[in-house]
Residue frames as qw, qx, qy, qz and C-alpha x, y, z in Angstrom:
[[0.062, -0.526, 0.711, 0.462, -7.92, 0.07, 5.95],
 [0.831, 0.384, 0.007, -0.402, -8.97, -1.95, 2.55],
 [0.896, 0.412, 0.037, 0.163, -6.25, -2.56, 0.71],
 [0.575, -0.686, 0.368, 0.252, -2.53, -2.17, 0.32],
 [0.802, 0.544, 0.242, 0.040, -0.35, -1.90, -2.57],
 [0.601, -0.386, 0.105, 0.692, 2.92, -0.55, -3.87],
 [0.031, 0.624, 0.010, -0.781, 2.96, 3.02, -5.13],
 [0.233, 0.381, -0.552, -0.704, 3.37, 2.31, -8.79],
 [0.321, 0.280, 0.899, -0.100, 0.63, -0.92, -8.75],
 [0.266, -0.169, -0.581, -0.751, -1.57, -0.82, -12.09],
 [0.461, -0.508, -0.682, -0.253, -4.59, -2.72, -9.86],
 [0.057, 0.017, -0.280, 0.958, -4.30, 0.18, -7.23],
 [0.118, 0.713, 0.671, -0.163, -8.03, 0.91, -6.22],
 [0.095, 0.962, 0.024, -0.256, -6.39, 4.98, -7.17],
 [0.703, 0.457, 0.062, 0.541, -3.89, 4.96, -9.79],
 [0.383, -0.764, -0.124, 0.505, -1.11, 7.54, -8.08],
 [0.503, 0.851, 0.047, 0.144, -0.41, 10.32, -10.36],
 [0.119, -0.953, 0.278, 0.036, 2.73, 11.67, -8.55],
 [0.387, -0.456, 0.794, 0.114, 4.81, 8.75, -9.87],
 [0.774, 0.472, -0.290, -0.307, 5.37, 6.95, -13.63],
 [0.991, -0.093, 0.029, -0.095, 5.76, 3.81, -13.86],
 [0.639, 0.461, -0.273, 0.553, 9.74, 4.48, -15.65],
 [0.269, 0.589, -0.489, 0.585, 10.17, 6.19, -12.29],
 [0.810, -0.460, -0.317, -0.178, 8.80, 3.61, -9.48],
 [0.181, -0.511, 0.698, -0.468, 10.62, 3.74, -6.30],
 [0.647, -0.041, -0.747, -0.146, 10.34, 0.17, -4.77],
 [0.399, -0.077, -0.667, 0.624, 10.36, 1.73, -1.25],
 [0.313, -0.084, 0.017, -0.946, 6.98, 3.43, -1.67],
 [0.214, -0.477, -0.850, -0.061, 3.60, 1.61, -1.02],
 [0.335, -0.172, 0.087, -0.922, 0.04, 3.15, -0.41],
 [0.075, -0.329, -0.936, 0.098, -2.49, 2.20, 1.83],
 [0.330, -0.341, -0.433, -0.766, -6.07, 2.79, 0.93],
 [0.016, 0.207, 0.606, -0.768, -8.84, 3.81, 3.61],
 [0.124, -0.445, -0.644, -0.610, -12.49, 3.55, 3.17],
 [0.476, -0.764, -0.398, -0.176, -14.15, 4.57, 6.20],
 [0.178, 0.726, 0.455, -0.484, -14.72, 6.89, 7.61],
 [0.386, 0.861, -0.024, -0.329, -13.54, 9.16, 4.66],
 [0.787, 0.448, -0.010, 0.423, -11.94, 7.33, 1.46],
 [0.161, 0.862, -0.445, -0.180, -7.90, 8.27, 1.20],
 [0.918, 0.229, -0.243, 0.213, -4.83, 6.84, 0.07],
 [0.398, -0.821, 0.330, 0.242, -1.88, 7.22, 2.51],
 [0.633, 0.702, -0.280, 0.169, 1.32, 7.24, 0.37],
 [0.676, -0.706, 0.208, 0.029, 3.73, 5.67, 2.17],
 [0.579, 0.691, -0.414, 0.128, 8.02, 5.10, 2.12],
 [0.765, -0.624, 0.048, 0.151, 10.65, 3.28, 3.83],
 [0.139, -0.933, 0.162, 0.289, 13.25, 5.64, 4.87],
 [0.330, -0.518, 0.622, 0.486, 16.63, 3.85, 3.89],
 [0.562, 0.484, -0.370, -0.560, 14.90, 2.94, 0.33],
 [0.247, -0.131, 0.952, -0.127, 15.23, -0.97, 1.41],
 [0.588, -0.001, -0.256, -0.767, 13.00, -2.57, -0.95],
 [0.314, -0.101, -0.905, 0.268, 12.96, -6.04, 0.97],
 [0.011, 0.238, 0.550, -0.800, 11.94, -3.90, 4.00],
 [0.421, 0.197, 0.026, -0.885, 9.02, -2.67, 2.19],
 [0.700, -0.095, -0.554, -0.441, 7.57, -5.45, 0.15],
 [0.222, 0.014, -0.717, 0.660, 8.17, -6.69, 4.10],
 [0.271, 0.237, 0.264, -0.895, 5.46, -3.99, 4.95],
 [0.624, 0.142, -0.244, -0.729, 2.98, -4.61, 2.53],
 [0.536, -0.012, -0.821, -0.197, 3.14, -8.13, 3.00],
 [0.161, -0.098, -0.702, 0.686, 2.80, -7.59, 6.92],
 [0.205, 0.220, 0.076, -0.951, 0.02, -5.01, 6.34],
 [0.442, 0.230, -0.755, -0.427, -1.63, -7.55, 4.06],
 [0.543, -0.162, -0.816, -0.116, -2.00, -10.23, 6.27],
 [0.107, -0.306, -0.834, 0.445, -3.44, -8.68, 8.82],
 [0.544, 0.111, -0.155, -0.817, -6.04, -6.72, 6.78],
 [0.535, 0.072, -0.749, -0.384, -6.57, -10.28, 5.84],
 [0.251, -0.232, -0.781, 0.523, -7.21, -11.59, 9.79],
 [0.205, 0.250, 0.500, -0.803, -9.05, -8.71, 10.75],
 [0.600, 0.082, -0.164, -0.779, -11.63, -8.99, 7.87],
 [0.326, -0.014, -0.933, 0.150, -11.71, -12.89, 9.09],
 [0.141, -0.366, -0.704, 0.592, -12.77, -12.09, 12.63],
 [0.245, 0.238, 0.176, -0.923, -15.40, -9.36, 11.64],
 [0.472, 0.025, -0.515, -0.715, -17.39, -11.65, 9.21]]
């Protein structure tokens, strides 16, 4: 995992096409994967709780941020 962002995020490393900005869902977020083979998972939480999500990304966040700590 690289990076971590919410679906409709202009500084996205992959701008998601399948969603305009006038129709952002705040309960989507995508997390981006370089290795082994670049993707973007596209991800949602179920009850549309956008707390719960910016929750996630913030969770998801800080421990991208730890593990690239302990590897340098």
């Amino acid at each position: 995992m690289t990076n971590v962002y919410f679906h409709y995020d202009e500084n996205a490393p992959t701008v998601s096409k399948r969603i305009a900005l006038k129709d952002k869902d705040e309960s989507r977020f995508d997390v981006y994967v370089s290795k082994p083979i670049p993707r973007a998972f596209m991800l949602k939480v179920d009850n549309e709780n956008v707390w719960e999500a910016e929750d996630w990304v913030n969770v998801i966040k800080a421990k991208l941020k730890e593990y690239h700590e302990d590897i340098v």
